[in-house]
C-alpha beads as a LAMMPS data file, in Angstrom:
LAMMPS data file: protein, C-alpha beads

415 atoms
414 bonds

1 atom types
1 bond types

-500.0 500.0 xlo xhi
-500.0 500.0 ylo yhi
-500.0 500.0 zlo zhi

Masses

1 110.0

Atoms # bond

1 1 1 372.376 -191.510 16.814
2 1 1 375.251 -194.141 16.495
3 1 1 375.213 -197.025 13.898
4 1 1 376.884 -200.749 14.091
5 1 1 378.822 -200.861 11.074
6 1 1 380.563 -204.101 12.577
7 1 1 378.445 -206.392 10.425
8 1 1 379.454 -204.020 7.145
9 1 1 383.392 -204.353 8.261
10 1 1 383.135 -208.103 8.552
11 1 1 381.337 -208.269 5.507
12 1 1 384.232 -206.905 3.175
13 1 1 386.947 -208.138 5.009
14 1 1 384.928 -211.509 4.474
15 1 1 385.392 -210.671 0.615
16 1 1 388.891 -209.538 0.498
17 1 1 390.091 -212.428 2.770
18 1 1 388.115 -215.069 0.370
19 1 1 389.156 -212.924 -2.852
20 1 1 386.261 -214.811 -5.114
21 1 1 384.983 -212.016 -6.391
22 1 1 385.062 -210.795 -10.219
23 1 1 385.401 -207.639 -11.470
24 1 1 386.218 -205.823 -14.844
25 1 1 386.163 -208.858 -16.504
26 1 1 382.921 -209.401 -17.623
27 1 1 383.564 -209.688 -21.188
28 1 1 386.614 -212.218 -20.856
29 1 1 384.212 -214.177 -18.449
30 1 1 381.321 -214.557 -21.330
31 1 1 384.565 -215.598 -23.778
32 1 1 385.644 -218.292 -21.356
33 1 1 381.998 -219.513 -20.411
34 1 1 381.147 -219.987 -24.033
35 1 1 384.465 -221.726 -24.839
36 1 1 383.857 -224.336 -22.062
37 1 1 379.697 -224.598 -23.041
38 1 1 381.131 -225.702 -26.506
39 1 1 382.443 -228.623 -24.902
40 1 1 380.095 -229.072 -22.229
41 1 1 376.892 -228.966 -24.159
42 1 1 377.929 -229.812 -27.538
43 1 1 381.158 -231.900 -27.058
44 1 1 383.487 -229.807 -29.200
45 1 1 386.833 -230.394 -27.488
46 1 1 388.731 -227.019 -27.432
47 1 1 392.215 -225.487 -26.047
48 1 1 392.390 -222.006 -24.018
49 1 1 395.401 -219.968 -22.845
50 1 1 394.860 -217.251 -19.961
51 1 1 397.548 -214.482 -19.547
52 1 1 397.632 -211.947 -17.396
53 1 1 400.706 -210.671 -14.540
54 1 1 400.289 -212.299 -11.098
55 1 1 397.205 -211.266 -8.814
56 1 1 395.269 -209.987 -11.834
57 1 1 392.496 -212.565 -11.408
58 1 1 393.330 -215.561 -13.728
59 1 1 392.614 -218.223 -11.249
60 1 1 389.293 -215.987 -10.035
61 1 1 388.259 -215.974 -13.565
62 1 1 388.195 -219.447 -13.778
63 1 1 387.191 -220.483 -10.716
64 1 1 383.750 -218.070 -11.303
65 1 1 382.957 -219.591 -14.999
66 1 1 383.135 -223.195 -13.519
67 1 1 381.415 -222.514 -10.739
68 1 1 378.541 -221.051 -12.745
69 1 1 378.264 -224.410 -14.662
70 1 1 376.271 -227.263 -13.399
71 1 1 378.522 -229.555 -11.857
72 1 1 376.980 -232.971 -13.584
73 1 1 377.545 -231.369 -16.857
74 1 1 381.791 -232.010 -16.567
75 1 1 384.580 -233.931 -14.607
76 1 1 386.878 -231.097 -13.179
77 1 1 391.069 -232.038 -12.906
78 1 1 393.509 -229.247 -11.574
79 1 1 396.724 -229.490 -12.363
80 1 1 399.494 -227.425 -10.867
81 1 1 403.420 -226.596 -12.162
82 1 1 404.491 -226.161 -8.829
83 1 1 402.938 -229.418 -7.842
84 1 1 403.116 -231.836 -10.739
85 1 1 407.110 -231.136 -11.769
86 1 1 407.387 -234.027 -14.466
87 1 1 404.893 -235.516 -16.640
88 1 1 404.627 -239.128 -14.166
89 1 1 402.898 -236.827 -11.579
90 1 1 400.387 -235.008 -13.736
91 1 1 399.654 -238.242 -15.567
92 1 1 399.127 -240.336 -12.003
93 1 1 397.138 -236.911 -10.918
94 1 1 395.060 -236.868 -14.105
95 1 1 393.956 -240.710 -13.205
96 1 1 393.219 -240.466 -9.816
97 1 1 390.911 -237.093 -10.035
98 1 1 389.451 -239.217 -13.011
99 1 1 388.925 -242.230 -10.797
100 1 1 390.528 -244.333 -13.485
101 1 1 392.665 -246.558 -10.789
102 1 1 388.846 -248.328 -9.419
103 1 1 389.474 -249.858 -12.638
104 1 1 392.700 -251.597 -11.801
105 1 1 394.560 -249.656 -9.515
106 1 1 398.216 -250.737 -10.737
107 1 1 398.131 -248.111 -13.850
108 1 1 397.767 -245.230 -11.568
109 1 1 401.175 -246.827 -9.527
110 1 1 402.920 -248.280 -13.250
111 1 1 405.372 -246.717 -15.514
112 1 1 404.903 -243.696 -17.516
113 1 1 404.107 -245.509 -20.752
114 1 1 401.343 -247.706 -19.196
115 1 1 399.966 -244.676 -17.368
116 1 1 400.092 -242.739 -20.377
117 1 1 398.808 -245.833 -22.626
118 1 1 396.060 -246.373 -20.335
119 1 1 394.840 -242.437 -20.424
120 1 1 394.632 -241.979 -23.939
121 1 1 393.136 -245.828 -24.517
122 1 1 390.309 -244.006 -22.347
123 1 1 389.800 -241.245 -24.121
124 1 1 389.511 -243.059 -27.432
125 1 1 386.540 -244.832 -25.860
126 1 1 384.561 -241.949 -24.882
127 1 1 382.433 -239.882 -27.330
128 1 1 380.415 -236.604 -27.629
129 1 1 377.633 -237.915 -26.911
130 1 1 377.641 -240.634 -24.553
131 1 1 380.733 -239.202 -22.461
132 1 1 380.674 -236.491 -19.589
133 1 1 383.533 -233.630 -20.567
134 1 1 386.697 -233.117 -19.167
135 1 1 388.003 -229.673 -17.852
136 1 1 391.686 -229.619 -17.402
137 1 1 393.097 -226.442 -15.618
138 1 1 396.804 -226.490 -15.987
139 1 1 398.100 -223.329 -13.529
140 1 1 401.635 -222.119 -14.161
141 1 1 401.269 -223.983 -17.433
142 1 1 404.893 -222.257 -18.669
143 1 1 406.357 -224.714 -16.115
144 1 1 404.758 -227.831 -18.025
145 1 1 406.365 -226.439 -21.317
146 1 1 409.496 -227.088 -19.471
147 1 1 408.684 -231.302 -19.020
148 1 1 410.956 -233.788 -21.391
149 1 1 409.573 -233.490 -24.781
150 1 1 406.673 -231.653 -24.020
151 1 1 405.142 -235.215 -24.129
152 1 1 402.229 -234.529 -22.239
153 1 1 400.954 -231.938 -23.307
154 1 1 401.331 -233.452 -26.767
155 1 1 399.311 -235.940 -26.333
156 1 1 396.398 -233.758 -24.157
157 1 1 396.119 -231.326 -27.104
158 1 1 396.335 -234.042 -29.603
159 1 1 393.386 -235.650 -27.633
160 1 1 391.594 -232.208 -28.421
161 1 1 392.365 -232.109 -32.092
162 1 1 391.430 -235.752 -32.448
163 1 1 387.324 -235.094 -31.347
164 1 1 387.362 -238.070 -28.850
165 1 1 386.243 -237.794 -25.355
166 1 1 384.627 -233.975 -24.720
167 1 1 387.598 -232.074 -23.457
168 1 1 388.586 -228.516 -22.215
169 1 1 391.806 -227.425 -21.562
170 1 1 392.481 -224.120 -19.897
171 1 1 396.254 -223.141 -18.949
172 1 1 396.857 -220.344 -17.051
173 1 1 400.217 -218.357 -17.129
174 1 1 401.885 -215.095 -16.263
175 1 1 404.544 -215.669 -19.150
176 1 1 403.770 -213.640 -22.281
177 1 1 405.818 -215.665 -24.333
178 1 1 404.030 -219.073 -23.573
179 1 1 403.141 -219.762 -26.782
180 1 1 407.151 -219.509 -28.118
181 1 1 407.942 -222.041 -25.330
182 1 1 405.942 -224.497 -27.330
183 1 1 407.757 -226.817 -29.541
184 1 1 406.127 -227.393 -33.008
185 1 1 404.212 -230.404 -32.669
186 1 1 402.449 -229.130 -29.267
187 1 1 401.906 -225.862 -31.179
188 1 1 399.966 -227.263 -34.185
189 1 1 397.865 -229.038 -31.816
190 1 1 397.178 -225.653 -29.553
191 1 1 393.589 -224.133 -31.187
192 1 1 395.064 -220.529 -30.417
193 1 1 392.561 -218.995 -28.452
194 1 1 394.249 -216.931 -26.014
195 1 1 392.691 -214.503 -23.180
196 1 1 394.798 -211.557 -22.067
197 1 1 393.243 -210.023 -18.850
198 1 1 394.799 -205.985 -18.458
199 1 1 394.948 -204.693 -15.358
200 1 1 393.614 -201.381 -14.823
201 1 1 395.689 -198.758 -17.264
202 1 1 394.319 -195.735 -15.788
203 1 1 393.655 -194.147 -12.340
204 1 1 389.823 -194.112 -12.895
205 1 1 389.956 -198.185 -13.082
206 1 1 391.832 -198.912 -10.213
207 1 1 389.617 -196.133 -8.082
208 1 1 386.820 -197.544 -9.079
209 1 1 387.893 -201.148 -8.190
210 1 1 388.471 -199.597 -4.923
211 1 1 384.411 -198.380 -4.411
212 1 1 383.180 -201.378 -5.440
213 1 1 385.121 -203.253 -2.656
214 1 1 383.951 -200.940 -0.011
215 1 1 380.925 -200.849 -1.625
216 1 1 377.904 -203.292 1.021
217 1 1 375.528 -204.740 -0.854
218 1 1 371.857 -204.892 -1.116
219 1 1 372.016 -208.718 -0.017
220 1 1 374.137 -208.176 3.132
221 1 1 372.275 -208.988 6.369
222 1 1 372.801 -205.324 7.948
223 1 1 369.716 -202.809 8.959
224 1 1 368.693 -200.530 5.716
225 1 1 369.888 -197.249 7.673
226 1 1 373.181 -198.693 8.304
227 1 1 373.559 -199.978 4.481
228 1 1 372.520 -196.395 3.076
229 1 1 374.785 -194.622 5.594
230 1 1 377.846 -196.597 4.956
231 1 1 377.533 -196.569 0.640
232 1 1 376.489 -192.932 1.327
233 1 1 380.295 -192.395 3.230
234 1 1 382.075 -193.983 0.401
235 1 1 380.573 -191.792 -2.153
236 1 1 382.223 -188.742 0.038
237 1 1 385.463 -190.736 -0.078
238 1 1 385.656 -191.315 -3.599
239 1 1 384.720 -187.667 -4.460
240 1 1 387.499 -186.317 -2.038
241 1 1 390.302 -185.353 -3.421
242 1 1 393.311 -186.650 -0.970
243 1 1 391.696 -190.299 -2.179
244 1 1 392.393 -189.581 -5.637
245 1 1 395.735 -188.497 -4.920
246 1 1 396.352 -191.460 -2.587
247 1 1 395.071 -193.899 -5.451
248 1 1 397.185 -191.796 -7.803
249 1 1 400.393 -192.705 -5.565
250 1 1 398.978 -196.479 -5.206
251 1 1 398.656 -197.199 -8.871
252 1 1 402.311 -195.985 -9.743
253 1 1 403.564 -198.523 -7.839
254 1 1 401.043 -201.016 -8.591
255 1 1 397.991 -201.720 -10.744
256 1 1 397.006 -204.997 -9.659
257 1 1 393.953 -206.069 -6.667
258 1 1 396.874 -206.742 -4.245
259 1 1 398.058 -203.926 -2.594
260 1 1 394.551 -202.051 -3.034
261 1 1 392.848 -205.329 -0.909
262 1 1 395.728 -205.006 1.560
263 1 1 395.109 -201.349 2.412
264 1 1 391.408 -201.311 2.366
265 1 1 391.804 -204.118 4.642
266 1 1 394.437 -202.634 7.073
267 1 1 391.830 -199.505 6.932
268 1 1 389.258 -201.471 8.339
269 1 1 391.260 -203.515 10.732
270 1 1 392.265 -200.138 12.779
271 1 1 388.618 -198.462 13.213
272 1 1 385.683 -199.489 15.531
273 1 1 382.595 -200.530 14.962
274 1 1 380.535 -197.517 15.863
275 1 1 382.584 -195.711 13.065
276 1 1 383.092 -195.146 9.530
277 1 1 385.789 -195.355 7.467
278 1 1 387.469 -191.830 7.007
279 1 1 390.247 -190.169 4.707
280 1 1 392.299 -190.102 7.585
281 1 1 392.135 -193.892 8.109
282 1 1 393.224 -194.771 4.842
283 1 1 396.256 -192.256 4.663
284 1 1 397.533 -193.408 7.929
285 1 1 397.116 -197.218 6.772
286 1 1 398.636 -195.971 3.314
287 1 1 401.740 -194.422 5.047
288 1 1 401.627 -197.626 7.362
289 1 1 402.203 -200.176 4.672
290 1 1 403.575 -198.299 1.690
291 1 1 405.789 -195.043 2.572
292 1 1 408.269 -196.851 5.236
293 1 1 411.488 -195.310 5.347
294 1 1 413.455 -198.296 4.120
295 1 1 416.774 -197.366 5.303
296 1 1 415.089 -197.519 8.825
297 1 1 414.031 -199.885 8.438
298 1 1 416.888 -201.886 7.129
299 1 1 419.050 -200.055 10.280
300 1 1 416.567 -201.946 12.679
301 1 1 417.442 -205.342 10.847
302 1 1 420.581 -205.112 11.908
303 1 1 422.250 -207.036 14.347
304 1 1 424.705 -205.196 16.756
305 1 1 427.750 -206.013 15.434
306 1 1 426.641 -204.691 11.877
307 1 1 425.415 -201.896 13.568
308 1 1 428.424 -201.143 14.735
309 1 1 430.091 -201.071 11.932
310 1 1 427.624 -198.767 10.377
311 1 1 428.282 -196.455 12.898
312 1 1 432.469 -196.832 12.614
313 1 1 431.527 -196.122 8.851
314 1 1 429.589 -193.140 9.617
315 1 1 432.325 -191.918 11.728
316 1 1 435.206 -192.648 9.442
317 1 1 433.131 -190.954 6.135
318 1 1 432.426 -187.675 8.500
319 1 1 435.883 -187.620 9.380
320 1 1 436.896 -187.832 5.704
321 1 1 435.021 -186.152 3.953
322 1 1 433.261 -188.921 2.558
323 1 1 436.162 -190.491 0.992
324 1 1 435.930 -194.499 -0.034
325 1 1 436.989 -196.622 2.313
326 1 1 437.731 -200.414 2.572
327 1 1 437.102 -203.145 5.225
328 1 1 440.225 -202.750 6.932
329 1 1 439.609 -199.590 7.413
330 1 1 436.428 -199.770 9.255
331 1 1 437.613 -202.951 11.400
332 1 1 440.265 -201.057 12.363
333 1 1 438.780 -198.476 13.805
334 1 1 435.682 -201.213 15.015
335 1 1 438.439 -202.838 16.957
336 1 1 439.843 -199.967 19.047
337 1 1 436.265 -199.179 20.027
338 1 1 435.387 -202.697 21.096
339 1 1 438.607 -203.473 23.238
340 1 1 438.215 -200.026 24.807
341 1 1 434.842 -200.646 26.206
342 1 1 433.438 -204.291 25.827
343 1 1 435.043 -207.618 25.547
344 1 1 431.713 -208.795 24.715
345 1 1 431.807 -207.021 21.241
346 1 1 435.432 -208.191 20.344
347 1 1 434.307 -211.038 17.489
348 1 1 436.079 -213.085 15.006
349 1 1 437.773 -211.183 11.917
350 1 1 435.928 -213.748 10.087
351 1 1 432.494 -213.082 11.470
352 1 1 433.164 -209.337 10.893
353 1 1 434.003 -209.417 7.091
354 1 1 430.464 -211.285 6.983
355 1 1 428.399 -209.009 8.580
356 1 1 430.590 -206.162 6.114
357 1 1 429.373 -207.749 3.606
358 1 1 425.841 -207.736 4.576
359 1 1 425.760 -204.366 4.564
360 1 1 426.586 -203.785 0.550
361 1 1 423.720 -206.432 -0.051
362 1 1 421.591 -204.220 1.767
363 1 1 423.110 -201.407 0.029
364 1 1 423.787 -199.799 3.100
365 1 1 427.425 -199.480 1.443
366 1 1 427.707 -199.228 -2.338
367 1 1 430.720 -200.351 -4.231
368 1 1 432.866 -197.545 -6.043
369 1 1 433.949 -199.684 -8.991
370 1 1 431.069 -200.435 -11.474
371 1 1 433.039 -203.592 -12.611
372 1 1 434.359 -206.005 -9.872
373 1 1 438.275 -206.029 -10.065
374 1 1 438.742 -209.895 -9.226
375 1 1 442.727 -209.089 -8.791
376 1 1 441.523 -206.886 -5.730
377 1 1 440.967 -209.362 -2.186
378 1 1 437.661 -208.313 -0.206
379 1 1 439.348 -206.504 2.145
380 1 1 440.403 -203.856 0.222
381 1 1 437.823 -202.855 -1.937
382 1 1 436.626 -199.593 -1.754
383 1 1 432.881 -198.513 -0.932
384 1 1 430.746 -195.145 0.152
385 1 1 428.644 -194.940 2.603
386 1 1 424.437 -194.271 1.932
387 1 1 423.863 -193.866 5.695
388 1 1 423.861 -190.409 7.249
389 1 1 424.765 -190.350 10.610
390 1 1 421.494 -188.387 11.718
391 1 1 419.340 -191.495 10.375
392 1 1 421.792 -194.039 12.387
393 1 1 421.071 -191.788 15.726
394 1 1 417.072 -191.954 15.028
395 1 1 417.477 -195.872 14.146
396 1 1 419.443 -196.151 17.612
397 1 1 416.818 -194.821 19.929
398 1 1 414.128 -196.700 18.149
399 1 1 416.632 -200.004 18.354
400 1 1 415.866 -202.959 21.014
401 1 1 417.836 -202.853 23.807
402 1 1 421.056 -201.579 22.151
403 1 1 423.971 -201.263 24.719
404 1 1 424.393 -197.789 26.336
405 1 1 428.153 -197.747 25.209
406 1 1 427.136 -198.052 22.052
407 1 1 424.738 -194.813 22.206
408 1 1 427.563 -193.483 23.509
409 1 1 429.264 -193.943 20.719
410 1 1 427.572 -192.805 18.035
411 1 1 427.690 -188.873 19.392
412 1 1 431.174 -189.498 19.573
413 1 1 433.682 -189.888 16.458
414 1 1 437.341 -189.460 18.452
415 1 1 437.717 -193.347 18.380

Bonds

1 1 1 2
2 1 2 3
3 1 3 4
4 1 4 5
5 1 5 6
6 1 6 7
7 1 7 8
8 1 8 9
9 1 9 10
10 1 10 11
11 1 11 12
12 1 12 13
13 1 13 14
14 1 14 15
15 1 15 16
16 1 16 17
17 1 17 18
18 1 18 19
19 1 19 20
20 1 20 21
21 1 21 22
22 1 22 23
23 1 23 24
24 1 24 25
25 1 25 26
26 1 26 27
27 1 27 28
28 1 28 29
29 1 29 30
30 1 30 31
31 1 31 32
32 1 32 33
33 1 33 34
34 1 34 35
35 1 35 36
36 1 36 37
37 1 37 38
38 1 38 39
39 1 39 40
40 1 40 41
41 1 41 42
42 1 42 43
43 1 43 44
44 1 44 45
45 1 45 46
46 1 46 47
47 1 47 48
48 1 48 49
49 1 49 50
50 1 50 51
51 1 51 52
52 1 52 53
53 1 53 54
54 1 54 55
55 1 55 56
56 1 56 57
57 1 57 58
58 1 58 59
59 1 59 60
60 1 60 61
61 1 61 62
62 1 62 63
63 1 63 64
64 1 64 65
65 1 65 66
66 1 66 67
67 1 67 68
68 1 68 69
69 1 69 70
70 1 70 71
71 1 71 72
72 1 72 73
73 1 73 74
74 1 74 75
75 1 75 76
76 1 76 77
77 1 77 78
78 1 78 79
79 1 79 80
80 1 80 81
81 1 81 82
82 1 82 83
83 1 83 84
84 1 84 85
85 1 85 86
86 1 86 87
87 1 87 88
88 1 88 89
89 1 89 90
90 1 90 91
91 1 91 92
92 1 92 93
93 1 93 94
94 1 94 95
95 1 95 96
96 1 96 97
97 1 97 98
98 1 98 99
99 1 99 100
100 1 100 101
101 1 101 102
102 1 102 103
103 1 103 104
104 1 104 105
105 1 105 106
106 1 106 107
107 1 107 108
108 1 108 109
109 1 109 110
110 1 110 111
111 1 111 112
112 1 112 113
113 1 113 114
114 1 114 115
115 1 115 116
116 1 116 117
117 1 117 118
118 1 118 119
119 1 119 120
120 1 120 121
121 1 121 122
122 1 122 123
123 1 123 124
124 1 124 125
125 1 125 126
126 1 126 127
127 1 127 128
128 1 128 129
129 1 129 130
130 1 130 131
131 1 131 132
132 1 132 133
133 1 133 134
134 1 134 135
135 1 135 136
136 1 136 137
137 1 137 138
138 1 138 139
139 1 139 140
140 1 140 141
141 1 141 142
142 1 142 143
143 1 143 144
144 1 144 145
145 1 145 146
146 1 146 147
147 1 147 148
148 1 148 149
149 1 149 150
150 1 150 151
151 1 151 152
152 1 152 153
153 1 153 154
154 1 154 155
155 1 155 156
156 1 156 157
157 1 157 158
158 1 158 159
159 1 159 160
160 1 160 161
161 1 161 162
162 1 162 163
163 1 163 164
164 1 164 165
165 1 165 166
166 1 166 167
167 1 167 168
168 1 168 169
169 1 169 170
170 1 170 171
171 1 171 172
172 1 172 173
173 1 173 174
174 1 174 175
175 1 175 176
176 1 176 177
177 1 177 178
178 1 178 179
179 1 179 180
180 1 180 181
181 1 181 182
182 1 182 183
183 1 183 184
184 1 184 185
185 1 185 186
186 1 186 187
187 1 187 188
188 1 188 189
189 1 189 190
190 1 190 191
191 1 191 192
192 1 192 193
193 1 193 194
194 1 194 195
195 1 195 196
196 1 196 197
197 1 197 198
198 1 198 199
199 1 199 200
200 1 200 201
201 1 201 202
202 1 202 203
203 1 203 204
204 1 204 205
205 1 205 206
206 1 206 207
207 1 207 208
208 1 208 209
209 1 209 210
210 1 210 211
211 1 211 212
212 1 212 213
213 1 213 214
214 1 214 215
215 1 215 216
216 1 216 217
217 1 217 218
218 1 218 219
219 1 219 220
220 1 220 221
221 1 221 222
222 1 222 223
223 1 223 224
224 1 224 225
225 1 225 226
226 1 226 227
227 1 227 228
228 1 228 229
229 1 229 230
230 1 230 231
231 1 231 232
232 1 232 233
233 1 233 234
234 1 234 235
235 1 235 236
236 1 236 237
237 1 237 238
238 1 238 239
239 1 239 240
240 1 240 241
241 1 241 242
242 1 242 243
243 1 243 244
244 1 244 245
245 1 245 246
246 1 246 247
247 1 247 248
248 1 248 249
249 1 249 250
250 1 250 251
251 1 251 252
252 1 252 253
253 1 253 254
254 1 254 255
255 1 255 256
256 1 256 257
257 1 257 258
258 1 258 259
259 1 259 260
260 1 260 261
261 1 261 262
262 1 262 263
263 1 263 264
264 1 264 265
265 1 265 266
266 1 266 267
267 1 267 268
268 1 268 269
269 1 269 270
270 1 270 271
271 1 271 272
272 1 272 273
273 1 273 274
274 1 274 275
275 1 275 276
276 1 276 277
277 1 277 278
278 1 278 279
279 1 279 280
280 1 280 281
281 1 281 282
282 1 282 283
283 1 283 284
284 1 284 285
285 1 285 286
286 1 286 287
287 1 287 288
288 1 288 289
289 1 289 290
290 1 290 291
291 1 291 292
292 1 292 293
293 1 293 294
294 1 294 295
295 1 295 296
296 1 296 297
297 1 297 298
298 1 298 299
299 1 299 300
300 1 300 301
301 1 301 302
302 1 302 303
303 1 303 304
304 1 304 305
305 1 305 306
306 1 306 307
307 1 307 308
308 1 308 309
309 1 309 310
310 1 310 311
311 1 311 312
312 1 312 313
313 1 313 314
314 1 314 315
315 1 315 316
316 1 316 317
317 1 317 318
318 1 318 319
319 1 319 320
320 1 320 321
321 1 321 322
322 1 322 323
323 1 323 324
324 1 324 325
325 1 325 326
326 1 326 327
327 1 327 328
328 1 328 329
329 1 329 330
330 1 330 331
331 1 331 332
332 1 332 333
333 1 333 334
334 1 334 335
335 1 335 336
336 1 336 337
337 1 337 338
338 1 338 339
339 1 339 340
340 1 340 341
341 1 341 342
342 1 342 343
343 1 343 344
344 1 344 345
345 1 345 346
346 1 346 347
347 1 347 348
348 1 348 349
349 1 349 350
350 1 350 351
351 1 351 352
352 1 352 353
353 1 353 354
354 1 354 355
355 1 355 356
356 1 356 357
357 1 357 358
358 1 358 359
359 1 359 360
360 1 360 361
361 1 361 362
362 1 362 363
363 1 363 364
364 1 364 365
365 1 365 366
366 1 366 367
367 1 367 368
368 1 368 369
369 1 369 370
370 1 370 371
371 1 371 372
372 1 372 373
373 1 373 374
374 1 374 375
375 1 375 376
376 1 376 377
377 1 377 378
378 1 378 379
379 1 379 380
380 1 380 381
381 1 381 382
382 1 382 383
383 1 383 384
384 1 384 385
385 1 385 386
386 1 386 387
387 1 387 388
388 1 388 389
389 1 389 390
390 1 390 391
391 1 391 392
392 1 392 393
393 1 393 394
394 1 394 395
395 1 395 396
396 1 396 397
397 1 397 398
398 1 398 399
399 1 399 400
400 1 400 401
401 1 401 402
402 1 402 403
403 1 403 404
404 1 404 405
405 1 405 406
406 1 406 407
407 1 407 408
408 1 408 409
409 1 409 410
410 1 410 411
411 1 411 412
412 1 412 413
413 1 413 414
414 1 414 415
């Protein structure tokens, strides 16, 4: 009998494309909701610091404690470090999420003192009781450390410390060190509570992270013998050993949701509906995304001119016995080949030292001296190759319409 697993695909591609799902976090969520509920229900202004390393779930963490509040209790403002680069924009953000300019809409277009005069007049009008609380989200809050004289975040801190209008202010941050960025003045105003979220530290974590996301719910519209098969698959896949192994690989690389939500979802993308997710599936997709050959890779980057000279260094370190060799070298023996057999590929000296030296920022060439000698010109430094000919020959049939003279070429070294 064959089963429609297309609604159980969608489903958790749904998820991993809209990425709003929690998990391992419970306990920093509880920490956070209770923090805001101070502030919320009570009016006790407070000050919170997330860290954590990018794609950990900071924003997601957030975004799931606010959402879980009811949204009359608070005014929400999001401010950004990528978005708001000086204090005038956050302040002029700040008062238009607030819907301060209705009442006079030059503040929100004056200078930075009357913006800033205006905002914290506000806030000395409100009180705990009668006031609705503020929730400030400040992402890459490292880059607001970085703002003139910290001014801003002086004064939103000392609005905090000074019990006026209910507020919450939440940064989030991928910097450890945040809290040294601080001068003294914002510092003493900071309350010091500050959430670390881990990512997984052992295989186990990050394997189960990766059941749970394949993992259909009870509350997804699918038939009941479809739901049961499916979970019942995934148990198989988790107990098989070649997953382990595969997660092994995947978490010495990386420990984070990324890269685990970007292979499950190639996995899924390649199978059809009337089929479940195998071993096979996921290895291929692994291999796929993760175990490129980057060399080929960087060899099919190339334009033909640098591939040329690949293959004229190829020739000249086989010839040599891999001894160093310099740019003059290699455009020497470049040149002969290209006014043999094609005027098309006779270019510029210029041109040529520029695609040479886009080969030793690829690394395709590595330098010989550690230390740069500045009294040396370009030309006539010295570098080895890290290209075997065999891998240029594979990159060549592979390569996009590459000239047949050039194929030509490569089996032969004579030039």
């Amino acid at each position: 009998m064959e089963f429609d697993f297309s609604v159980c695909i969608q489903d958790i591609k749904k998820k991993l494309i809209l990425n709003d799902q929690l998990y391992g976090f419970d306990k920093e969520q509880n920490e956070l909701l209770q923090i805001i509920k101070k502030t919320t229900d009570f009016g006790e202004s407070d000050s919170v610091i997330i860290l954590g390393s990018r794609g950990c779930g900071k924003s997601m963490l957030m975004e799931s404690v606010i959402k879980s509040l009811s949204p009359e209790s608070h005014t929400l403002v999001l401010l950004n470090g990528l978005i708001h680069t000086n204090d005038n924009l956050a302040l002029k953000s700040i008062i238009q999420q607030l819907q301060m300019e209705n009442l006079d809409g030059t503040f929100a277009q004056g200078s930075y003192a009357d913006n800033i005069s205006f905002l914290l007049e506000s806030f000395r009008t409100g009180n705990k009781t009668a006031s609705k609380s503020i929730i400030m989200v400040l992402d890459k809050f490292d880059m607001f450390c970085s703002h003139t004289n910290q001014t801003l975040l002086y004064n939103l801190f000392d609005s905090v410390q000074s019990q006026q209008n209910p507020m919450c202010i939440i940064g989030l941050t991928s910097r450890i060190d945040v809290i040294e960025l601080l001068e003294k003045r914002v510092k003493s105003r900071f309350s010091h509570n500050i959430m670390m979220l881990k990512p997984p530290s052992e295989t186990i974590q990050l394997l189960e992270r990766f059941k749970h996301s394949l993992t259909i719910s009870k509350h997804c519209k699918v038939k009941a013998d479809v739901l049961k098969n499916w979970n019942n698959n995934i148990d198989l896949l988790i107990s098989d050993i070649r997953i382990e192994n595969l997660i092994k690989d995947l978490f010495k690389s990386s420990n984070n949701n990324t890269k685990l939500n970007l292979l499950i979802f190639m996995a899924l993308s390649n199978i059809s509906k009337d089929k479940m997710l195998t071993v096979e599936d996921l290895t291929n997709s692994y291999t796929t995304l993760f175990k490129k050959d980057m060399i080929l890779v960087n060899l099919l980057g190339l334009s033909v001119l640098e591939f040329c000279l690949v293959i004229s260094i190829c020739h000249h370190s086989e010839i040599y016995d891999q001894e160093p060799f310099n740019f003059e070298m290699i455009y020497d023996r470049y040149s002969k080949f290209a006014s043999r057999n094609s005027t098309l590929l006779v270019t510029k000296r210029q041109v040529v030292i520029k695609a040479f030296e886009r080969l030793s920022v690829m690394q395709l060439i590595l330098p010989v001296a550690v230390i740069e000698n500045k009294n040396v010109l370009r030309e006539y430094r010295l570098y080895k190759c890290s290209v075997k000919l065999d891998k240029v020959k594979t990159a060549s049939n592979i390569y996009y319409r590459l000239p047949p003279v050039i194929l030509q070429w490569i089996d032969s070294n004579i030039i």
